[in-house]
C-alpha positions as a Markdown table, in Angstrom:
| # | Residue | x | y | z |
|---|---|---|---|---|
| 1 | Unk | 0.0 | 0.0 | 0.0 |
| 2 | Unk | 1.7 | 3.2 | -0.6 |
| 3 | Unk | 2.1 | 5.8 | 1.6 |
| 4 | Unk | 0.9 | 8.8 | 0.0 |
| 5 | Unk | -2.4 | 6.7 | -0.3 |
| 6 | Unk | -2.4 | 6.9 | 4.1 |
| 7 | Unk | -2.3 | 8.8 | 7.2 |
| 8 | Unk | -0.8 | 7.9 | 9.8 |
| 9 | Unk | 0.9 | 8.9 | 13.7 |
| 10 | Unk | 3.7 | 6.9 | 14.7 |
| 11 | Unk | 5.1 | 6.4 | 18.7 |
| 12 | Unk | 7.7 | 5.0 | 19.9 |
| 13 | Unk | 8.5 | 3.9 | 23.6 |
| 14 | Unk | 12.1 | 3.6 | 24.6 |
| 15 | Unk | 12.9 | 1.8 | 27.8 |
| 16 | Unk | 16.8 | 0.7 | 28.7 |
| 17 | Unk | 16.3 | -2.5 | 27.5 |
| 18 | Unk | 13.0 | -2.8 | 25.1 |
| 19 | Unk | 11.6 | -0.3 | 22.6 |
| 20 | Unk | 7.5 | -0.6 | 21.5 |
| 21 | Unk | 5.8 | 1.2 | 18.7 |
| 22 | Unk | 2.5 | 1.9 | 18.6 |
| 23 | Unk | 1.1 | 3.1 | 15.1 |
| 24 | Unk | -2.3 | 4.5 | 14.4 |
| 25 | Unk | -2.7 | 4.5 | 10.6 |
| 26 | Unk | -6.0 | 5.4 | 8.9 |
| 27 | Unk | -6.7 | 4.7 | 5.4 |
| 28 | Unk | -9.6 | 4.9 | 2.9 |
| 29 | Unk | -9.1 | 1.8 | 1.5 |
| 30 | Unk | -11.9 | -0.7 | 3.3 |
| 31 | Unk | -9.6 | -3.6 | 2.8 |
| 32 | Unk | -6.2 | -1.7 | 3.9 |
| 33 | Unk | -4.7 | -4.1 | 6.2 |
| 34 | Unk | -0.6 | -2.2 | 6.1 |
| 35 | Unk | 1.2 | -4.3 | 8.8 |
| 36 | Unk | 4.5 | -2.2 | 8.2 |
| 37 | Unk | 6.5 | 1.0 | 7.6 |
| 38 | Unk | 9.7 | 1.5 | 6.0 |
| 39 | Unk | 11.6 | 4.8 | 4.3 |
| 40 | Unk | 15.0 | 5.0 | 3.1 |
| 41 | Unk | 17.4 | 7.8 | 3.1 |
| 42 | Unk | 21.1 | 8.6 | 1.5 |
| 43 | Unk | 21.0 | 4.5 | 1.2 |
| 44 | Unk | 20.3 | 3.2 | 4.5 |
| 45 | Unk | 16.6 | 1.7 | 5.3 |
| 46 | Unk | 14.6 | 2.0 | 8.5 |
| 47 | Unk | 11.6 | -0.5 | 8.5 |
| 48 | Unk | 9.3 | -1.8 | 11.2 |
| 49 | Unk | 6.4 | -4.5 | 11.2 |
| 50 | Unk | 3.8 | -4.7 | 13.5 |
| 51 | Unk | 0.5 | -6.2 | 14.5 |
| 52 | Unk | -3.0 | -4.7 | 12.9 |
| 53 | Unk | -6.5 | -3.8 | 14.5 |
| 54 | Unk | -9.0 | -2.4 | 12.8 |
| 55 | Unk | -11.1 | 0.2 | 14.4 |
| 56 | Unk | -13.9 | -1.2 | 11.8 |
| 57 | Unk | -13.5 | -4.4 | 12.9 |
| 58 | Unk | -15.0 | -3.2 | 16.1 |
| 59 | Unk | -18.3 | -1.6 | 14.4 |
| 60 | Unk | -20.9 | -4.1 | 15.4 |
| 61 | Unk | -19.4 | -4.7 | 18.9 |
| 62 | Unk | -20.0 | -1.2 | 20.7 |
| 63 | Unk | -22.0 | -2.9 | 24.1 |
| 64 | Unk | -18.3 | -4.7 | 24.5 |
| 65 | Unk | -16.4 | -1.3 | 23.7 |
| 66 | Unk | -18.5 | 0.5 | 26.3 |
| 67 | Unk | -17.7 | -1.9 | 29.5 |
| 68 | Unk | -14.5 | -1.9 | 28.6 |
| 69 | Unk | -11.9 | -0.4 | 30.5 |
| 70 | Unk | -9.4 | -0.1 | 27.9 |
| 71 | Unk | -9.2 | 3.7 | 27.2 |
| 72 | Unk | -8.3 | 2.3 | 23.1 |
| 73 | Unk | -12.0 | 1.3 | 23.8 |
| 74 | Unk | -13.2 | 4.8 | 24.4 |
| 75 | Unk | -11.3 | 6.3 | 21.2 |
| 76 | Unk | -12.9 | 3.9 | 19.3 |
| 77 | Unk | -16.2 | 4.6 | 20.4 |
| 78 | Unk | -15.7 | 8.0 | 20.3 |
| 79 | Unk | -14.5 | 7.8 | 16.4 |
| 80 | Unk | -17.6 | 6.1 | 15.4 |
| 81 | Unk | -19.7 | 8.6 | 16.9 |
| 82 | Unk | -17.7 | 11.2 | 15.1 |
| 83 | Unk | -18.5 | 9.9 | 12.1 |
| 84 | Unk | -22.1 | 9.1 | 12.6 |
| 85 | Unk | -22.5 | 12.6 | 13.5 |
| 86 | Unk | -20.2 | 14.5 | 11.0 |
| 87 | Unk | -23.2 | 17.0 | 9.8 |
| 88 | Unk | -25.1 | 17.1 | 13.0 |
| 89 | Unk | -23.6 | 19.7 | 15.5 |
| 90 | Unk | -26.3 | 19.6 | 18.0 |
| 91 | Unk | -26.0 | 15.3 | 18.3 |
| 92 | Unk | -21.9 | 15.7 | 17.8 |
| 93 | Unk | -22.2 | 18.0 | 21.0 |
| 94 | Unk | -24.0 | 15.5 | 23.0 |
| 95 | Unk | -21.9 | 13.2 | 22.0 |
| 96 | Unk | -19.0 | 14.8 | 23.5 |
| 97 | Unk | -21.0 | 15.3 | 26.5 |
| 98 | Unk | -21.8 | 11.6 | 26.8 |
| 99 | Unk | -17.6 | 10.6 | 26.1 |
| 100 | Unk | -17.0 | 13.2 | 28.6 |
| 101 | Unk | -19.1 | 12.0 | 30.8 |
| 102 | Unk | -17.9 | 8.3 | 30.7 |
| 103 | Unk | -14.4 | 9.5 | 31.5 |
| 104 | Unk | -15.5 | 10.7 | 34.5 |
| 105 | Unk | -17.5 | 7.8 | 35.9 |
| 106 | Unk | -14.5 | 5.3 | 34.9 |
| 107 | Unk | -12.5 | 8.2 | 37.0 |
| 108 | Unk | -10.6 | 9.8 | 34.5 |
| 109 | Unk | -9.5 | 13.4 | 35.3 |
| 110 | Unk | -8.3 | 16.8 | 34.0 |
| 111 | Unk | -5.0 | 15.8 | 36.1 |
């Protein structure tokens, strides 16, 4: 899949003795699976490969997402409702209002 045909926002986690990346990548394509990254530079290549989920995978299973305690959980919920309400900005509101709210009774903060 090429890359000007994505999105994407890459982290990495260091430690002393492991590294992780976590890569959220968002394409158009329904069937986009990309399970890695590479770019070269001057002659030298950097590539990674890693792991795919799906946020539409998760479509049909939003009871599951929503007792979930796994903030990924949350975003994905929260990106479906985005979507759903893209040209509504009174239901987009209270759908912030209802994410916010969730925060707070799993005891999420401002700190």
């Amino acid at each position: 899949m090429s890359e000007q045909n994505n999105s994407y926002i890459g982290v990495m986690i260091v430690s002393s003795s492991r590294w992780q990346a976590l890569r959220c990548w968002w394409t158009r394509a329904p069937n986009g699976r990309p399970n890695s990254f590479s770019y070269g530079f001057w002659g030298s290549e950097t590539s990674i490969r890693f792991p795919v989920v799906k946020l539409t995978d998760y479509r049909t299973q939003s009871e599951m997402l929503e007792t979930s305690n796994n903030p990924f959980a949350l975003a994905t919920l929260a990106h479906f409702e985005t979507q759903q309400t893209r040209k509504n900005a009174f239901m987009r509101f209270e759908s912030k209002l209802r994410f916010t709210r969730s925060l707070y009774i799993r005891g999420w903060s401002l700190d």
